[in-house]
C-alpha atoms as one frame of an Amber mdcrd trajectory, in Angstrom:
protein
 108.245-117.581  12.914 105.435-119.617  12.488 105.939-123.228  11.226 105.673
-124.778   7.913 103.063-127.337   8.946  99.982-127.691  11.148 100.152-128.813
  14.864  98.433-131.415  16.043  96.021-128.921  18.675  95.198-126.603  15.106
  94.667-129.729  12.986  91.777-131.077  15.640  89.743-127.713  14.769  89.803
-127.909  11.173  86.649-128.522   9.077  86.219-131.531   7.450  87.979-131.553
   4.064  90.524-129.085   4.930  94.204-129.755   4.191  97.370-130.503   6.912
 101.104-131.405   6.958 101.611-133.084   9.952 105.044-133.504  11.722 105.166
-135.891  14.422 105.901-139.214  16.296 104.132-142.510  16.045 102.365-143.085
  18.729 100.175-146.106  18.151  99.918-147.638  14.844  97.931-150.732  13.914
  97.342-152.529  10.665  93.643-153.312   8.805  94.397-155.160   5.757  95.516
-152.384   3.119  94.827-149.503   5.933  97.086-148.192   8.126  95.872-146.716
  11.780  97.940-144.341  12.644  98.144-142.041  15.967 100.981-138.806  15.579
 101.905-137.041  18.398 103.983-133.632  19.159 103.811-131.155  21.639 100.490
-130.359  21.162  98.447-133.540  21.757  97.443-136.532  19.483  95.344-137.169
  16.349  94.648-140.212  14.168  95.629-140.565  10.632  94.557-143.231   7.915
  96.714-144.402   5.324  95.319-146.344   2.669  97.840-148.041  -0.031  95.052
-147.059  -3.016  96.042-143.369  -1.874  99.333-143.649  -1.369 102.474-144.486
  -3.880 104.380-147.800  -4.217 107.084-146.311  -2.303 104.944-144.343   0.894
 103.102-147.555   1.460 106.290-149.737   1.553 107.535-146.971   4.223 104.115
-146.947   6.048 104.274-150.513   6.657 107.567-150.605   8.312 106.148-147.737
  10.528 107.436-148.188  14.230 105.965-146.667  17.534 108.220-143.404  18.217
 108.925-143.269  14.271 109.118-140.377  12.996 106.888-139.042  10.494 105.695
-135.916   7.559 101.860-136.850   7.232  99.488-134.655   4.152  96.086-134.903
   4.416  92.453-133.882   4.301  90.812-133.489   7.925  87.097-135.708   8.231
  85.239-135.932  11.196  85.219-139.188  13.216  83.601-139.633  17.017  85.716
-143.321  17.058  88.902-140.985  16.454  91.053-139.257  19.348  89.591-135.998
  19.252  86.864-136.874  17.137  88.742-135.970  13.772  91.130-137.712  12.086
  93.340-136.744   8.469  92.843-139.060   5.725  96.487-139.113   4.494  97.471
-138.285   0.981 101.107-138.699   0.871 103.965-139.861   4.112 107.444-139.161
   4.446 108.984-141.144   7.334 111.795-139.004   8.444 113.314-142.089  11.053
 112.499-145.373  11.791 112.380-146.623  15.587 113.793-149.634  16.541 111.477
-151.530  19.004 110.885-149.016  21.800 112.039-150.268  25.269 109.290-148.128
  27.460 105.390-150.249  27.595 104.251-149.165  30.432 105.248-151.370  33.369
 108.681-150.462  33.487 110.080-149.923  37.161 111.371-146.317  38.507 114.823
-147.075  37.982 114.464-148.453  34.705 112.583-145.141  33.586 115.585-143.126
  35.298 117.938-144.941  33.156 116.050-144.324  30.015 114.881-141.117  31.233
 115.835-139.596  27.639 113.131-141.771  26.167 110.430-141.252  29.169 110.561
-137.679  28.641 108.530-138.453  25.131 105.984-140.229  27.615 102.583-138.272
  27.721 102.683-137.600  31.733 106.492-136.290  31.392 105.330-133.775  28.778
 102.122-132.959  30.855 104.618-131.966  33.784 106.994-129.588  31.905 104.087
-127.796  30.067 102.938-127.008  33.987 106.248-126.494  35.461 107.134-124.151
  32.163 104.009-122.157  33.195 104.439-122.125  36.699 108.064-120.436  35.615
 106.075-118.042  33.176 104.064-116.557  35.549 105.866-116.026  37.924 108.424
-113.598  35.980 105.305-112.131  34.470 104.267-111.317  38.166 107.833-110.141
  38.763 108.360-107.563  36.141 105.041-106.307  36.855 105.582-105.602  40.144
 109.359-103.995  39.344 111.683-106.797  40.375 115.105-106.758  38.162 116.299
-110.193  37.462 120.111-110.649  37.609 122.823-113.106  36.951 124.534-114.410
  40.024 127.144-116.339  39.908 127.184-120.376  40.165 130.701-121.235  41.508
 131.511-119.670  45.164 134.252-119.398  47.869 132.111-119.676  50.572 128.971
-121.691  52.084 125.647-120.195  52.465 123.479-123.086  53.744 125.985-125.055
  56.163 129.423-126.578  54.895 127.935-130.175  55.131 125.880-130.265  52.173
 128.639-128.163  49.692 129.766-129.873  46.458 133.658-128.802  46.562 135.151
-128.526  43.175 138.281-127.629  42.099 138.770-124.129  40.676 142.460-123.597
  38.690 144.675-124.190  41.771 141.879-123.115  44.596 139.063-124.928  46.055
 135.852-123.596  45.606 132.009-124.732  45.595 128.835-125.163  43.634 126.136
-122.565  44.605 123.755-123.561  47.736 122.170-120.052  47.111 122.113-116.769
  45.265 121.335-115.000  48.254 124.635-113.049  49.333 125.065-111.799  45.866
 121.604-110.895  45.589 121.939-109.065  48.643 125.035-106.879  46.919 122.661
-106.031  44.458 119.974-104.678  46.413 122.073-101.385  46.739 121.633-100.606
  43.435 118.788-102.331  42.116 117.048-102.686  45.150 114.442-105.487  44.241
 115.911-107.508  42.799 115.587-111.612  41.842 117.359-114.982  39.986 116.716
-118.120  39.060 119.697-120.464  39.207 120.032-123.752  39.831 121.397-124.856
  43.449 123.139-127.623  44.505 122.948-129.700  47.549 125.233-132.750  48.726
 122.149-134.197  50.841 122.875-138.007  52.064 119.383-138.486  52.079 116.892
-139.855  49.284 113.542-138.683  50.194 110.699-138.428  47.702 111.022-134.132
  48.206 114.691-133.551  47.953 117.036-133.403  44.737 120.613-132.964  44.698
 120.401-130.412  42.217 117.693-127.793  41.721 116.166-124.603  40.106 115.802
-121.724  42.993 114.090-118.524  42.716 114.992-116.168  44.613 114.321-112.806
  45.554 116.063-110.040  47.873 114.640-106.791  48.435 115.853-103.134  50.002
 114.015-101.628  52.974 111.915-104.964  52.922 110.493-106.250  56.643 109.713
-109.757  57.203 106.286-109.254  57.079 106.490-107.523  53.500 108.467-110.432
  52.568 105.721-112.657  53.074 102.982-110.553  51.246 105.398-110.960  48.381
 105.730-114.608  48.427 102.195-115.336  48.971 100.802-113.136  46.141 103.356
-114.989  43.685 102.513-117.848  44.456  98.877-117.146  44.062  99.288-116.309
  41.147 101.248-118.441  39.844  98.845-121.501  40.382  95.812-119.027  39.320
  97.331-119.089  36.084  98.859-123.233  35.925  95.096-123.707  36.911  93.621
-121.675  33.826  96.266-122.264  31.241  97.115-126.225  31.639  93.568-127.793
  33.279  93.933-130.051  30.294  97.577-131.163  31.381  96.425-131.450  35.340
  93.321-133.370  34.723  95.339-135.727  32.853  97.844-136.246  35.517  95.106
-137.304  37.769  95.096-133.246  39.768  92.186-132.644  41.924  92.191-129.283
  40.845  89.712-128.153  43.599  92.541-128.332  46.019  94.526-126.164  44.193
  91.806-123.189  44.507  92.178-122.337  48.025  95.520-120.845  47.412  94.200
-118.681  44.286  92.815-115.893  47.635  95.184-114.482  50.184  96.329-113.587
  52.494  97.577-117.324  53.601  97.450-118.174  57.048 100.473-118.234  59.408
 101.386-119.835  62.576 104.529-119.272  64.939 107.322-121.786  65.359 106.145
-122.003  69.119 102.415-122.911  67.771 103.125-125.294  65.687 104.799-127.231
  68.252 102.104-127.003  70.604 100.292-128.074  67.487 102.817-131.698  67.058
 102.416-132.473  70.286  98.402-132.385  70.599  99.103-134.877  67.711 101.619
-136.889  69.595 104.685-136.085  68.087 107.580-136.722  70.779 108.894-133.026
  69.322 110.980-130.157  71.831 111.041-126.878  71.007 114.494-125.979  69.195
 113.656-129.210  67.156 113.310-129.010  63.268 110.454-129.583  61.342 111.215
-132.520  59.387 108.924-133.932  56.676 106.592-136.000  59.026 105.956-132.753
  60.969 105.102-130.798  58.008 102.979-133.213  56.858 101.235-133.480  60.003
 100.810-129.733  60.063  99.435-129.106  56.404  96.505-131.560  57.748  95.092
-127.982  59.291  95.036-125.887  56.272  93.434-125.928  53.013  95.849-123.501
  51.395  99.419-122.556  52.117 100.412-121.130  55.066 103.325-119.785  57.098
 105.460-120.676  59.970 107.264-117.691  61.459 109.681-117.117  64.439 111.933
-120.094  64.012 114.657-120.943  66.961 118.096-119.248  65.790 120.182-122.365
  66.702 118.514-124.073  63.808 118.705-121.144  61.051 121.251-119.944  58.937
 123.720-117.073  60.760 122.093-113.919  58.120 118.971-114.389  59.838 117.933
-111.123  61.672 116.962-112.126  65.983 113.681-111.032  66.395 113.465-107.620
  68.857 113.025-108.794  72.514 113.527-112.139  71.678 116.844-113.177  70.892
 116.764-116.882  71.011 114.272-116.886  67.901 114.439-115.041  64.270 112.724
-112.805  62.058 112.157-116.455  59.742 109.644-117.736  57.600 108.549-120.821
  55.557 105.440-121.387  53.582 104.635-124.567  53.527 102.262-126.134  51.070
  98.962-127.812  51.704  98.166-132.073  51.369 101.802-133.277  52.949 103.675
-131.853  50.219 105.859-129.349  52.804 108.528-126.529  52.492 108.196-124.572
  49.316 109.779-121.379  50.184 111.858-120.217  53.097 112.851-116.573  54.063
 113.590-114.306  56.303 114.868-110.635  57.169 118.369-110.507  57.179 120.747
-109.212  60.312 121.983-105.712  58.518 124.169-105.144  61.690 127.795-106.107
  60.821 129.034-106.116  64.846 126.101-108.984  65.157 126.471-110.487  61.968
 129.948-110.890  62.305 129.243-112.382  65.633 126.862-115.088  64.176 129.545
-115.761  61.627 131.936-116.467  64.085 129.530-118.798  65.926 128.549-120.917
  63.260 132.730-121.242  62.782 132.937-119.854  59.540 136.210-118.224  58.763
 135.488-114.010  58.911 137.847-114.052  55.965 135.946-115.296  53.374 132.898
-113.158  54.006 134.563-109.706  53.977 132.776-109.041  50.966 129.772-109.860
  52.351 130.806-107.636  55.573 130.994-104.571  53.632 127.845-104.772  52.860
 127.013-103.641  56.146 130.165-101.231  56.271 128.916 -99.395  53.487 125.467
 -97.624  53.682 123.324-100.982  55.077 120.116-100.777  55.145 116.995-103.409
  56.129 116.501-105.531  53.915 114.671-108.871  53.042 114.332-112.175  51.147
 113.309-115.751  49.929 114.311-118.822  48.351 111.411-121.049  46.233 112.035
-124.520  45.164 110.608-124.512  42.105 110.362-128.365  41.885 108.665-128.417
  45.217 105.439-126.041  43.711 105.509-128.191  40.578 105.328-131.394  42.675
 102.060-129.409  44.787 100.408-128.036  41.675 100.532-131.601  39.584  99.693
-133.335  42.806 102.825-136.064  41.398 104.084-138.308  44.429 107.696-137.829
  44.081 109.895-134.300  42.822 112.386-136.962  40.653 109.343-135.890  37.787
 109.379-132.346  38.029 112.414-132.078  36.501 113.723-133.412  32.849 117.121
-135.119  34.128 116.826-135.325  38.420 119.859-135.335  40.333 119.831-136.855
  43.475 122.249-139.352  45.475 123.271-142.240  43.169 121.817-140.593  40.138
 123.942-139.094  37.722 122.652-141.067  34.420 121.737-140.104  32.222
């Protein structure tokens, strides 16, 4: 249902002398003698009202004057143009209702990170914040667009687990009734169940991750898409990640180049990625890559932020690394034929330092081998025999990814640090608000 009163974005094309109702916040106000300057905001953007007490009653002007930044406010009016005016137009106010006054508000401008973090419900109001959630909410868009186009269910997996995906080190134990359980790493193994009925199938949930590190690209709790598909190679995989991904920056390009310009984007950056296919490079290449650049890297090493940084510097797009050294992948990963000391692994890494974005693989559909890898990494056979029987009962190849979706936001705004891709960021020593 539409609503009872204009935006702010429809207002800005009306002709001069047309009527609005404006609902909104104050976002600049300043007083003129018996005028009133006054700049509304909502989702839409900004536009300039003038309230003059010869228009207005007794009442509305006593209420106008006590106006407040972040008040808010019911504004009726008759749309004139004005080239002084954000947006060149501005509403010429008739009658005001002030809904709520705002105390003094506590957020100028020069506040410090962690004084933003503890008013983060205010900073969300903040023009940049807003800017970032219109992109990341269209990132999300297309991407399930893409998705159901292309015949990809999306399920409901489940949050609260008995069992570690990622590594036991980074789990969030909680306690469930009178058992011990743990908050989702991944969807993956119960997108993998699925896959025998459903067969492409994909969920976004959010993932947790007890990280002791603070880095500006990791969050203790974030939204993962993820995808698992039947009969799927590693190579097929890929093709799939890279044309989502295409397209969804094709569309946060063509849909919010208002939003990205604002935040400062070099949006010619962001074309390179809108063709594919991307580029990809081996695990052994792009060591032989670090060390030309004087890294002091082995092979069997992770990549660790400097190193992805260092290797974005030769792409203009995304690209992939592939082959990775088992040792330092998780035990689902398929070996790679002939070659058993490296597997069928991939990450796509995105250009300009920003890193990781997605990372994938074809999984080990063996159960003799994959029961083997369990039992190397030390996980207890028990609590996987679930998972096992997957492989008992009609396995089949099979293939998928996991996306950070805070990590593409963070590329596609070109922002500095993934704390502002996300309304309320989790990460060690930040639970507040």
């Amino acid at each position: 249902m539409a609503p009872k009163w204009d935006l702010v974005a429809d207002a800005l094309k009306k002709v001069d002398g047309e009527e609005v109702l404006l609902r909104g916040w104050v976002h600049w106000i300043h007083k003129l003698g018996k005028k009133m300057f006054i700049r509304v905001r909502d989702h839409t953007g900004i536009i300039q009202a003038v309230a003059e007490k010869a228009s207005l009653s007794n009442e509305e002007w006593k209420a106008v004057k006590k106006l407040t930044r972040e008040s808010s406010i019911e504004i009726r009016g008759r749309v004139r143009s004005d080239p002084r005016a954000p947006g060149g137009k501005e509403v010429v106010a008739t009658s005001v209702k002030v809904f709520g006054y705002s105390p003094p508000f506590p957020i100028w401008g020069r506040e410090d990170v962690d004084f933003l973090l503890d008013h983060r419900h205010l900073w969300l109001r903040s023009r940049r914040m807003t800017a970032i959630m219109k992109v990341r909410e269209t990132i999300l868009s297309a991407m399930r667009e893409w998705l159901k186009r292309e015949g990809w269910w999306e399920v409901h997996p489940p949050i609260l687990t008995a069992s570690a995906v990622e590594g036991g080190a980074t789990l969030f134990e909680v306690k469930y009734f009178d058992k011990k359980a743990y908050l989702s790493q991944s969807a993956q193994l119960y997108l993998e169940a699925l896959i025998f009925s459903l067969e492409k199938v994909w969920s976004l949930t959010p993932s947790f991750r007890a990280e002791k590190s603070r880095t500006r690209r990791h969050l203790a709790e974030y939204w993962h898409l993820e995808l698992e598909g039947a009969w799927y190679s590693m190579e097929d995989m890929m093709e799939v990640a890279e044309e989502l991904v295409a397209y969804a920056v094709r569309r946060a390009v063509e849909e919010r180049r208002e939003e990205l310009e604002f935040l400062g984007r070099d949006i010619s950056k962001l074309e390179p990625a809108f063709e594919t296919p991307y580029p990809r490079i081996t695990y052994d290449e792009a060591i032989e890559i670090l060390k030309r650049k004087g890294f002091p890297i082995s092979w069997g090493d992770n990549l660790g932020a400097d190193e992805e940084r260092a290797l974005t510097e030769e792409f203009e797009k995304p690209f992939f690394i592939t082959h990775f050294p088992k040792k330092i992948k998780a035990f689902y990963m398929k070996e790679a034929p002939g070659r058993p000391e490296v597997v069928l692994g991939f990450d796509l890494l995105a250009p300009e330092g920003y890193g990781e974005i997605i990372g994938g693989s074809e999984r080990e559909e063996n159960i003799d081998r994959l029961l083997e890898r369990i039992r190397e990494e030390g996980y207890d056979p028990a609590n996987y025999e679930w998972y096992l029987d997957l492989r008992r009962y009609g396995s089949v190849p099979h293939s998928g990814f996991g996306l950070g979706l805070e990590r593409v936001v963070m590329w596609v705004t070109g922002i500095d640090h993934i704390r502002d891709t996300i309304p309320f960021p989790r990460f060690r020593g930040r639970i507040y608000p």
